[in-house]
C-alpha positions in Angstrom: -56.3 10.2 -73.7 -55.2 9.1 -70.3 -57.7 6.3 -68.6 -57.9 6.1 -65.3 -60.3 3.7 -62.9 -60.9 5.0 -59.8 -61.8 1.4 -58.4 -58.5 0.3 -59.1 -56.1 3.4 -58.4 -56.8 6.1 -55.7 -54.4 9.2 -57.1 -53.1 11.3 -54.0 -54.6 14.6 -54.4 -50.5 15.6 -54.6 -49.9 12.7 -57.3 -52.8 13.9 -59.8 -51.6 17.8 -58.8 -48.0 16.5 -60.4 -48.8 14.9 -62.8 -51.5 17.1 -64.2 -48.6 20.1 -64.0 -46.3 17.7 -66.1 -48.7 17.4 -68.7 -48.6 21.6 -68.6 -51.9 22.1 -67.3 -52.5 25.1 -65.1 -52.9 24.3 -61.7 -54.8 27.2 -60.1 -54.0 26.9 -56.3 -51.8 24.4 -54.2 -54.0 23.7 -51.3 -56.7 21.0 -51.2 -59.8 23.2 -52.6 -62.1 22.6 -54.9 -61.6 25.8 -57.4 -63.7 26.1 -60.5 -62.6 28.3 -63.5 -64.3 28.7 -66.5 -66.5 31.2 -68.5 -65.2 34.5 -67.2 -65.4 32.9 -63.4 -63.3 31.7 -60.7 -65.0 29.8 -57.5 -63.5 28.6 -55.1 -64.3 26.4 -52.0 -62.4 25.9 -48.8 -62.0 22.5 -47.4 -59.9 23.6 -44.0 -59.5 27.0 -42.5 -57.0 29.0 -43.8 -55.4 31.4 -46.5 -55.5 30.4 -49.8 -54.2 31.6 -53.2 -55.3 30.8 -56.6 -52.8 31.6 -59.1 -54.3 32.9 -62.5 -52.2 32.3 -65.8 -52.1 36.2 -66.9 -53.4 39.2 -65.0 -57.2 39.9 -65.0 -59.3 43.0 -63.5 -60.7 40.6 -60.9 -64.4 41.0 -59.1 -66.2 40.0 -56.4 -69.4 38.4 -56.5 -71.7 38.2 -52.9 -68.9 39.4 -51.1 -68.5 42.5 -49.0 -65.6 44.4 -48.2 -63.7 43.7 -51.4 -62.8 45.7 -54.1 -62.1 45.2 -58.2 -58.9 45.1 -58.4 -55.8 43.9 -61.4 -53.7 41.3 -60.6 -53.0 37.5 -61.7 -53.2 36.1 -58.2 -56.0 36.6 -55.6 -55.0 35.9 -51.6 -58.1 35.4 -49.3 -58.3 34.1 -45.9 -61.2 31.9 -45.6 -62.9 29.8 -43.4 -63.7 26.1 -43.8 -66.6 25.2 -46.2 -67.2 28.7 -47.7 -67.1 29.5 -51.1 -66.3 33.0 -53.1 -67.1 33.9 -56.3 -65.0 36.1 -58.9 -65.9 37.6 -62.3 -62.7 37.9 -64.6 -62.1 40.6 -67.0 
């Protein structure tokens, strides 16, 4: 296990990113959201304007929850342009 105290070491979001990659695990997008991924799901929020892609590890029939004008669709990356502070919602299958 790996220890780290915030109060005495602030990791730069691109730090942690590298150094969670060189310990192989699967980093889902490159920008600066907040992406949650678990139980069939992917969420992801948007912390500037912008497009953003979230890389999956293996293709999946992906579907959108609360959203309009999207379709289910195969792939193992999804590509949405969003705005700041919004959130979307996929079911994985």
């Amino acid at each position: 296990y790996i220890t780290a105290t915030t109060e005495k070491y602030i990791f730069p979001t691109d730090e942690l990113r590298e150094t969670l990659v060189d310990f192989g695990i699967h980093c889902y997008n490159t920008q600066k959201c907040v992406t949650y991924v678990g139980c069939g799901f992917v969420a992801v929020h948007s912390v500037t304007d912008g497009e953003v892609t979230i890389k999956l590890p293996e293709k999946f029939t992906v579907r959108p929850l609360f959203c309009k004008g999207f379709t289910e669709y195969e792939t193992d990356t999804i590509t949405l342009t969003m705005p700041k502070h919004h959130t979307y919602i996929f079911e994985l299958t």
